[in-house]
C-alpha positions as CSV (number, residue, x, y, z in Angstrom):
1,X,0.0,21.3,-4.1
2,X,0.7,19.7,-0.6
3,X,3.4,17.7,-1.8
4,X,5.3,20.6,-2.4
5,X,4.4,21.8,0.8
6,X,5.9,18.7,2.4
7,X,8.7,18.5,0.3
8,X,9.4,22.5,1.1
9,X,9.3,21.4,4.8
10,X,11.5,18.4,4.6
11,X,14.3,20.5,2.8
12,X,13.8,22.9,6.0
13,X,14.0,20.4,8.4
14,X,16.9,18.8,6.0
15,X,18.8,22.0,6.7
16,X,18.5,22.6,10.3
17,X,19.6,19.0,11.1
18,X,22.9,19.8,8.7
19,X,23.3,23.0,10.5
20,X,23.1,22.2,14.1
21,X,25.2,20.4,16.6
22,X,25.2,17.8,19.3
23,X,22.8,20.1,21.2
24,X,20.2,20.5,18.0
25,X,20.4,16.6,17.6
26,X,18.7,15.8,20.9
27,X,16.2,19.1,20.2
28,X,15.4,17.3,17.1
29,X,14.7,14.1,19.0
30,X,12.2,15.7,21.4
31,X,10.4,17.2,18.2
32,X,10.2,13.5,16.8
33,X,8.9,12.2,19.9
34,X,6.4,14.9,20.4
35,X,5.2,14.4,16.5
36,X,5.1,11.0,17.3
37,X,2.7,10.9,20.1
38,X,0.5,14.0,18.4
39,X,0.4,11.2,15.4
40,X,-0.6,8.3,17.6
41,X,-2.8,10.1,19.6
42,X,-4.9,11.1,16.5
43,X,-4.7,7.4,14.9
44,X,-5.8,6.1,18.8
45,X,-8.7,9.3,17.7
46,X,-9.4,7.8,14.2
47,X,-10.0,4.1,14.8
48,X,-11.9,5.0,17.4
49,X,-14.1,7.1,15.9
50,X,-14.4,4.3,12.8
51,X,-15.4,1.7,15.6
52,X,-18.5,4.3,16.5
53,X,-19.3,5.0,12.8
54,X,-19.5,1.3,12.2
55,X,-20.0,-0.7,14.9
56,X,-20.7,-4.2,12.7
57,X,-17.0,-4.2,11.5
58,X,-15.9,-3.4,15.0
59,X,-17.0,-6.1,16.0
60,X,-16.0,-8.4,13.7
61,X,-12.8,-7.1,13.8
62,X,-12.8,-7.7,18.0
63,X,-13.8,-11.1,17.3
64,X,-10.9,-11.5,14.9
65,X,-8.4,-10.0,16.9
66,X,-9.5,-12.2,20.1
67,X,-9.2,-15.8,17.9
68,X,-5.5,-14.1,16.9
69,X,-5.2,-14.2,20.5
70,X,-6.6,-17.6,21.1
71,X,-4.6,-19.1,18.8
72,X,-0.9,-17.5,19.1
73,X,1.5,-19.4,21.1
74,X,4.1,-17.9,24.1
């Protein structure tokens, strides 16, 4: 049912970009951007609530990233 949803947006998102002109195409930019942080503020959200919920994999996953670190070479 949400896929329809989705797919019902898309076409009306489809359609505005078709109709509109150099002025809608920078509109349309800002609207990325601002979906774009709203998304990446909400996945900064969900890891960190994942790191509270389990704080064993958290860790090991700290400890992971920092012998990434150790290892990679400029």
């Amino acid at each position: 049912m949400a896929r329809t949803a989705g797919a019902a947006q898309g076409a009306d998102e489809a359609a505005r970009t078709a109709d509109g002109a150099q002025g809608a195409g920078r509109e349309n930019d800002t609207a990325r951007r601002r979906r774009r942080a709203q998304f990446l503020r909400e996945l900064t959200e969900a890891r960190e609530l994942r790191d509270r919920v389990q704080p064993r994999r958290a860790k090991a996953a700290r400890l992971r990233h920092a012998m990434r670190m150790r290892t990679f070479r400029w």
